[in-house]
ZAZAKOL-430138 format. One record per residue: residue in one letter; x, y, z of N, C-alpha, C, O in turn. Coordinates in steps of 0.05 Angstrom, whole numbers, padded with zeros to 5 digits, always signed. Layout:
N
AXYZXYZXYZXYZ/...
% end
This chain:
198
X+01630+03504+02087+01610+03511+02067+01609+03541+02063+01613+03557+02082/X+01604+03546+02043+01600+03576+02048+01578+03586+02033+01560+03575+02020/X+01582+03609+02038+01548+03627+02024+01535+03619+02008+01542+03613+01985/X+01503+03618+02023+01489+03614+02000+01484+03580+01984+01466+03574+01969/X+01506+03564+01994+01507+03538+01990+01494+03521+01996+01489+03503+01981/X+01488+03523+02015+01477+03503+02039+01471+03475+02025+01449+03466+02018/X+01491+03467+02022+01498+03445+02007+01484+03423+02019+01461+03417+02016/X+01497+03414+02030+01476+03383+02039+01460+03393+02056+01458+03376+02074/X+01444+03415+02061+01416+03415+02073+01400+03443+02058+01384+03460+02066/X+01410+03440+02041+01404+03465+02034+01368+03462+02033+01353+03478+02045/X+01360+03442+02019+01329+03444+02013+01315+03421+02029+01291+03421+02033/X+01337+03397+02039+01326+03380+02055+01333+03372+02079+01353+03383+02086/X+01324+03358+02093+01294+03337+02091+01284+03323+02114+01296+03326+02136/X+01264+03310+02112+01251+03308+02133+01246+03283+02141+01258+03265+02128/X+01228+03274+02164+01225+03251+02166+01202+03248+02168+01190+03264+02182/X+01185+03224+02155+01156+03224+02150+01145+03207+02165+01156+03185+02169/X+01114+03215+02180+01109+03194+02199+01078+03200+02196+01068+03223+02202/X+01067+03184+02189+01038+03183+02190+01023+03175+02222+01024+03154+02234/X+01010+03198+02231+01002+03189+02251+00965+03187+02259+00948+03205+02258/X+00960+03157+02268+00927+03159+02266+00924+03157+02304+00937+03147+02322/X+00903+03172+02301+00896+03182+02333+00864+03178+02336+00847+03193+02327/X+00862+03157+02352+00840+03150+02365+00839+03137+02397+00845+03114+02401/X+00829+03157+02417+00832+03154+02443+00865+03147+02448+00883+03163+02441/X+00869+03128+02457+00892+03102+02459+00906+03095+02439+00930+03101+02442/X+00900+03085+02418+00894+03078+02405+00921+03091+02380+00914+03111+02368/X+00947+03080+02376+00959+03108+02366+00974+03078+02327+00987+03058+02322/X+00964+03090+02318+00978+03072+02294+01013+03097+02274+01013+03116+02257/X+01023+03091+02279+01047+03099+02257+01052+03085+02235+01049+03060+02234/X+01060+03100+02215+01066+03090+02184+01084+03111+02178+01078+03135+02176/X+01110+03099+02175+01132+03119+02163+01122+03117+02133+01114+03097+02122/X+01124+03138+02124+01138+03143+02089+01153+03146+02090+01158+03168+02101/X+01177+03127+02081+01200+03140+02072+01203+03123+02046+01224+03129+02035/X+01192+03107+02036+01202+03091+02010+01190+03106+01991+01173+03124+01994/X+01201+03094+01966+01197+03096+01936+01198+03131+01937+01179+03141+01924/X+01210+03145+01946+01209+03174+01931+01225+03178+01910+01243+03162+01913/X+01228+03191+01888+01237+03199+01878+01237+03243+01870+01221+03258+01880/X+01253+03248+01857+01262+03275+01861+01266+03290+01834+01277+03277+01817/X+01261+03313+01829+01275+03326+01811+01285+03356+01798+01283+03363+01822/X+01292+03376+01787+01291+03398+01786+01264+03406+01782+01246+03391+01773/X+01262+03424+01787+01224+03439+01779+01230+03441+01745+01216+03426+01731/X+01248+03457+01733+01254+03462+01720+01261+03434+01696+01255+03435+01672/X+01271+03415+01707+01268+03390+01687+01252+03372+01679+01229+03375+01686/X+01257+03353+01664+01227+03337+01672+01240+03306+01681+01225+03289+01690/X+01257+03302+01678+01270+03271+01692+01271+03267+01711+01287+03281+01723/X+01256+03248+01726+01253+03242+01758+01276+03226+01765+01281+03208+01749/X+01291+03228+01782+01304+03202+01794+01302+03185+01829+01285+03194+01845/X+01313+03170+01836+01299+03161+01856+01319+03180+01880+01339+03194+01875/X+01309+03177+01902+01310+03198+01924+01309+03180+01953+01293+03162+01958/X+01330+03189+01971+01336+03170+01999+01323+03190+02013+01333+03212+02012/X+01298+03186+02031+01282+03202+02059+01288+03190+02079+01291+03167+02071/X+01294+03191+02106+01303+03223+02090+01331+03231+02078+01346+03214+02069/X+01338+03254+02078+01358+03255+02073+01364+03291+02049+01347+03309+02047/X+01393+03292+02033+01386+03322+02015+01387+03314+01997+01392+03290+01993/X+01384+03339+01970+01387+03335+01947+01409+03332+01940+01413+03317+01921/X+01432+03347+01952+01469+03341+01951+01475+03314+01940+01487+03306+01920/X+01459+03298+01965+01465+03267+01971+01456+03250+01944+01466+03231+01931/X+01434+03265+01942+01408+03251+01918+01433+03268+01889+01446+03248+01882/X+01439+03283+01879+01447+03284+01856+01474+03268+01853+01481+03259+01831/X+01490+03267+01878+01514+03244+01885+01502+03218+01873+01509+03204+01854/X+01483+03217+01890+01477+03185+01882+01470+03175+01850+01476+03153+01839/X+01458+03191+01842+01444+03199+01805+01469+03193+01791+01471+03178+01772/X+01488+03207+01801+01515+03214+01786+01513+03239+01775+01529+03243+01757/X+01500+03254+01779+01493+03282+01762+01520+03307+01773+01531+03325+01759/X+01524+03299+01806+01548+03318+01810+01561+03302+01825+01554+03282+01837/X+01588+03315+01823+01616+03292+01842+01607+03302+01877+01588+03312+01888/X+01634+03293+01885+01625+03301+01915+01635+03332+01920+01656+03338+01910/X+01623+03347+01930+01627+03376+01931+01654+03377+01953+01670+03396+01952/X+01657+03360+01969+01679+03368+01992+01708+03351+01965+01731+03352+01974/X+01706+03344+01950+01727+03335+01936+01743+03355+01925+01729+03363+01907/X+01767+03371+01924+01785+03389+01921+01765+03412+01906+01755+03425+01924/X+01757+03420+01885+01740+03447+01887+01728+03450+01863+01729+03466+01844/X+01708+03413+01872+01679+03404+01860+01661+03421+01871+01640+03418+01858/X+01657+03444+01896+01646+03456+01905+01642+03471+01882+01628+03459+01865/X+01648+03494+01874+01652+03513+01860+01630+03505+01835+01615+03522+01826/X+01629+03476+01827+01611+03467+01802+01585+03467+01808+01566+03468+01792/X+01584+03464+01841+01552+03463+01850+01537+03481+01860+01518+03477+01876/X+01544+03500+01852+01532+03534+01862+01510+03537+01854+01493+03552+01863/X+01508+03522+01833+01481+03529+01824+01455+03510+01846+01435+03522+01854/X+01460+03486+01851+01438+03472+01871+01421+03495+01883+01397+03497+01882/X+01441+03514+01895+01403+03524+01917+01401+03547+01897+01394+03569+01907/X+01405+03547+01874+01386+03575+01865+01362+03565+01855+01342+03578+01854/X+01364+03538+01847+01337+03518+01831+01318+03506+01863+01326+03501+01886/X+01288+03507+01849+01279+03499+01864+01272+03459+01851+01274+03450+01828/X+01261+03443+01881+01263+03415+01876+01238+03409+01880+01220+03422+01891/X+01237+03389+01869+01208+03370+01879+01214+03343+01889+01235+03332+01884/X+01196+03333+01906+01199+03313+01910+01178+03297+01919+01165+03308+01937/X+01167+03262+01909+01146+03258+01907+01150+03227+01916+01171+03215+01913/X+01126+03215+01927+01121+03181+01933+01085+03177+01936+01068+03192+01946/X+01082+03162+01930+01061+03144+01932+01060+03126+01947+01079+03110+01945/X+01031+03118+01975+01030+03098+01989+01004+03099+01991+00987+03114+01984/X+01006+03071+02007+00969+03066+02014+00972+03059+02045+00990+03056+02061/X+00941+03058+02046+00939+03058+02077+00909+03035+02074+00894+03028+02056/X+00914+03028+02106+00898+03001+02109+00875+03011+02114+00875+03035+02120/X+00842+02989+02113+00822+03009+02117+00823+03012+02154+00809+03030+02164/X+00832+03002+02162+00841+03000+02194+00849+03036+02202+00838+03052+02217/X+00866+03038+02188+00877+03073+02182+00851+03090+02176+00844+03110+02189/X+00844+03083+02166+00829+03106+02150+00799+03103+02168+00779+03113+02157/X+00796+03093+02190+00770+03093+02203+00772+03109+02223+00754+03121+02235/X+00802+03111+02229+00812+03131+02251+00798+03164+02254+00795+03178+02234/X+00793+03169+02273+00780+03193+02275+00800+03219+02270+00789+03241+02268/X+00823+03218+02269+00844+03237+02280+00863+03225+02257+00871+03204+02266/X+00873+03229+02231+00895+03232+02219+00915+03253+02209+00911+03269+02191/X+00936+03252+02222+00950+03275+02218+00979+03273+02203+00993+03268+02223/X+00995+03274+02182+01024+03282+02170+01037+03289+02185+01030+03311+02195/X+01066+03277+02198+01079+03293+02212+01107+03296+02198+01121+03276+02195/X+01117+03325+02188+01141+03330+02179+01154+03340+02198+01147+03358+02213/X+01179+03326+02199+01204+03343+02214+01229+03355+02198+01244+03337+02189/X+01235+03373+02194+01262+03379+02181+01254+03388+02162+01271+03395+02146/X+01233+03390+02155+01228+03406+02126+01247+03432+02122+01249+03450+02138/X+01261+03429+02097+01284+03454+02092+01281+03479+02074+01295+03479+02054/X+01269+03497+02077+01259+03510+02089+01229+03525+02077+01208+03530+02088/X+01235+03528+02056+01205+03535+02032+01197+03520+02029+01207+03508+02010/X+01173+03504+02042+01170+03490+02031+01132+03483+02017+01116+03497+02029/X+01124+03473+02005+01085+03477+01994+01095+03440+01997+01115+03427+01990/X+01075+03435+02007+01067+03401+02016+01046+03402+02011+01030+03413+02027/X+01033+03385+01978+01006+03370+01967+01007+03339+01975+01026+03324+01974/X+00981+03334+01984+00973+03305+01986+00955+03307+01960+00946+03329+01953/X+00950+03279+01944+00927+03288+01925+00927+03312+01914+00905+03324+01912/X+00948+03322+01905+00942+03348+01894+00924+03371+01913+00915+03391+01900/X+00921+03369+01939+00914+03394+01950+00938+03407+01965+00956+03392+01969/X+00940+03425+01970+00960+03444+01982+00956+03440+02011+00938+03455+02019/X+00966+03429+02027+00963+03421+02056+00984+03428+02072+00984+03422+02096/X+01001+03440+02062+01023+03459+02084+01044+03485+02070+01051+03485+02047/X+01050+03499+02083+01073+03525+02068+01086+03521+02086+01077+03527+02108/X+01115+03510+02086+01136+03513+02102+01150+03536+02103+01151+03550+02083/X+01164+03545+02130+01182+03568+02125+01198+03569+02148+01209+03591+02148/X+01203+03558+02163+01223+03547+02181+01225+03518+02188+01211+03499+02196/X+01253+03523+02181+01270+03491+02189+01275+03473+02212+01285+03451+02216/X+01257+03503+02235+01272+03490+02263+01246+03470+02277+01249+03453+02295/X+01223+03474+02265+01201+03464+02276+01188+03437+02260+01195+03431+02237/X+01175+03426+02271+01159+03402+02264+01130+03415+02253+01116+03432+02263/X+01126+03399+02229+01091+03407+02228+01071+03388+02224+01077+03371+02208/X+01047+03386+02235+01035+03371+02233+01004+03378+02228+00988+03393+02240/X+01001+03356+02198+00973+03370+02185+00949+03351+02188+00957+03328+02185/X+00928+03353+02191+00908+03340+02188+00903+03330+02163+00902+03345+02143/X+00900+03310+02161+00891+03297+02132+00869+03273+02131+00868+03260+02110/X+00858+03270+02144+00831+03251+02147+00820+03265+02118+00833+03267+02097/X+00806+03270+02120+00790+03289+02094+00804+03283+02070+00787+03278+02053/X+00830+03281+02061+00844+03281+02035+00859+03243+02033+00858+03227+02015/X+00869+03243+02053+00870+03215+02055+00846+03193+02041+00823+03193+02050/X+00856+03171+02014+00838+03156+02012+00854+03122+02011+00877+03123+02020/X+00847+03101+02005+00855+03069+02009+00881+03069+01997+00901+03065+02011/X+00881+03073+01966+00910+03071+01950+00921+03095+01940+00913+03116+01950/X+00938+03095+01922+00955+03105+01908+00955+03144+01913+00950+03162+01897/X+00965+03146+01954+00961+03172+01957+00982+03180+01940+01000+03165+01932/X+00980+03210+01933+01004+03218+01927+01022+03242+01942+01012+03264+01945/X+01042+03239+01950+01055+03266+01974+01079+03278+01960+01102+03268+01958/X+01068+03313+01945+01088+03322+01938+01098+03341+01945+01084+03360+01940/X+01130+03352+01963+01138+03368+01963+01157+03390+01954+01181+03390+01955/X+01145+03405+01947+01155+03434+01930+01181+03444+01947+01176+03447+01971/X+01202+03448+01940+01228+03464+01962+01233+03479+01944+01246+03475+01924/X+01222+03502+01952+01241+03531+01930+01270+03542+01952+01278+03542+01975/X+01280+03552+01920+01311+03559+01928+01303+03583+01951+01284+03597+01951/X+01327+03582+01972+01326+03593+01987+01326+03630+01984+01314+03649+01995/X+01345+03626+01964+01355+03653+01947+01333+03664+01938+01323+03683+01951/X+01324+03657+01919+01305+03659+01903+01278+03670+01926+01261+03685+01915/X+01272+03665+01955+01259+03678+01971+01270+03699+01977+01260+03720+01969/X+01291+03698+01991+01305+03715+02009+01315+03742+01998+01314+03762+02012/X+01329+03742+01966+01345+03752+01956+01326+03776+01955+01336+03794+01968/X+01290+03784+01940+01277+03805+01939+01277+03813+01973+01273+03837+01976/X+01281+03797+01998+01283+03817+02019+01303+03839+02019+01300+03864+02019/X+01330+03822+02020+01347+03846+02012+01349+03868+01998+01359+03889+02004/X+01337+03858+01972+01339+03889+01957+01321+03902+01967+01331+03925+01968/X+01293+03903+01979+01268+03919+01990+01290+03933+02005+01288+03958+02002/X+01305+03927+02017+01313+03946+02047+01340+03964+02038+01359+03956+02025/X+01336+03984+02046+01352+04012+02040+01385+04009+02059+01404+04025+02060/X+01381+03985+02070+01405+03974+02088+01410+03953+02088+01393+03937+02079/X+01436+03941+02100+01448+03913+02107+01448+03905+02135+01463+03917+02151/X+01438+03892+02142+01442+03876+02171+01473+03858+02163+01481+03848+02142/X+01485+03858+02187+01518+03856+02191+01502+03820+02191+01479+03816+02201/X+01515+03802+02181+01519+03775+02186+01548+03763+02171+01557+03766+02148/X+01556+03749+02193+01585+03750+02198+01580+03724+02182+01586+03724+02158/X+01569+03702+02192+01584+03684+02165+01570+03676+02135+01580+03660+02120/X+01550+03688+02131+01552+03699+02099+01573+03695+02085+01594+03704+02092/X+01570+03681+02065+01598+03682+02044+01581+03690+02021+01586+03675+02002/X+01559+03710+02013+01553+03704+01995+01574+03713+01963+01566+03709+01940/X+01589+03719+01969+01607+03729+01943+01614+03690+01937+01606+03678+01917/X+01627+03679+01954+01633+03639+01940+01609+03639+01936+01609+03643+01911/X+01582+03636+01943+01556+03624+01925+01558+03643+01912+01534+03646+01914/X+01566+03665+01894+01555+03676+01873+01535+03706+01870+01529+03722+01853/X+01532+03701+01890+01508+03723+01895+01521+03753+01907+01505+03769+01917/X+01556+03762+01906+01551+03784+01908+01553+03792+01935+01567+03782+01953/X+01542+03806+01935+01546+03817+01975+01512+03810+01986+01504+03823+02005/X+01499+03794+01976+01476+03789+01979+01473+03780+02000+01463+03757+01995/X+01475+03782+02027+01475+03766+02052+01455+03756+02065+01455+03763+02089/X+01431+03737+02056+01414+03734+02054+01406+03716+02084+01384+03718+02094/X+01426+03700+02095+01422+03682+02117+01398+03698+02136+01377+03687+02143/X+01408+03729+02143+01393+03739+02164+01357+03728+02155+01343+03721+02174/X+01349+03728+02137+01325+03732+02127+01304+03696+02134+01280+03691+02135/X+01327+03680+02138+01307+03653+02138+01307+03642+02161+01327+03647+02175/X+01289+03628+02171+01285+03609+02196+01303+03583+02188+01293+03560+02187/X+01333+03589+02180+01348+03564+02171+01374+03569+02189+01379+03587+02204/X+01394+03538+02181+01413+03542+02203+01425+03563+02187+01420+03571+02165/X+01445+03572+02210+01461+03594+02196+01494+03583+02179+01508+03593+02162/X+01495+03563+02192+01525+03546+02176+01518+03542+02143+01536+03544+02125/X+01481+03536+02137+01483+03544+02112+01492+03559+02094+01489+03562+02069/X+01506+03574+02118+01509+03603+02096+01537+03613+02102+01546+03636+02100/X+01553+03587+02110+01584+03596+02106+01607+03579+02122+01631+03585+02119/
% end
């Protein structure tokens, strides 16, 4: 892979686990169904595998071929400059919701990331390497929650670090000239793997 690409992980993904906490007492509820996904920038949703990336998810749409196929790469440079959304709806039993202790647990979130339940803002992601886990008793209600996550392009963060600084930090596998971006060597800048970036 090279610069700037981070092709199949570039923006995803995680694995969702609802967790209710009372004494002993421990209930789990994965989300992973019915998501669907789309550009920020578009307005057509399509459906979306959690976990899992957007690479995978526009493969599956049909929107792009496979990027490792002789140099279908080159057509998908554009993926991490756009930022994604991605959204599902579930309900919870009133059994759940009497629990004293409800908390969201994401793993793998890639790497920008703003996580709304109900339309409130309940997390800012910014590293890939950690798990987070939010309280949600308070926003949690019986049906039709809604859980959306915002993934901005990685570039699109990173890229104003670089220009701020009057220098380059050496990072060796940077390709950013194949993604497009120039000598823009942006990897040093994120809590992401570094293979994303070459």
């Amino acid at each position: 892979m090279t610069s700037q690409r981070q092709r199949f992980i570039v923006l995803l993904f995680f694995v969702f686990s609802i967790s209710f906490l009372q004494s002993q007492n421990v209930i789990h509820q994965k989300l992973h169904d019915n998501w669907t996904f789309k550009q920020v920038r578009g307005s057509c949703w399509y459906p979306a595998t959690v976990p899992g990336v957007v690479h995978t998810d526009l493969i599956d749409n049909g929107i792009i071929e496979d990027p490792f196929f002789r140099l279908n790469e080159r057509g998908v440079q554009w993926v991490d400059k756009e930022d994604w959304e991605y959204k599902t709806s579930f309900s919870v039993n009133s059994q759940l919701l009497q629990k004293q202790n409800i908390e969201l647990i994401f793993s793998g979130l890639d790497t920008y990331a703003d996580v709304y339940l109900n339309d409130s803002l309940i997390l800012q992601a910014n590293n890939m390497f950690r798990s987070w886990q939010v309280n949600v008793k308070n926003l949690l209600k019986r049906d039709n929650n809604e859980l959306r996550v915002y993934f901005h392009s990685p570039l699109k963060i990173d890229i104003p670090k670089f220009d701020a600084l009057d220098f380059q930090y050496e990072t060796g596998n940077d390709q950013s000239e194949n993604g497009g971006v120039f000598n823009k060597k942006v990897g040093i800048f994120a809590r992401k793997a570094g293979y994303h970036y070459g």
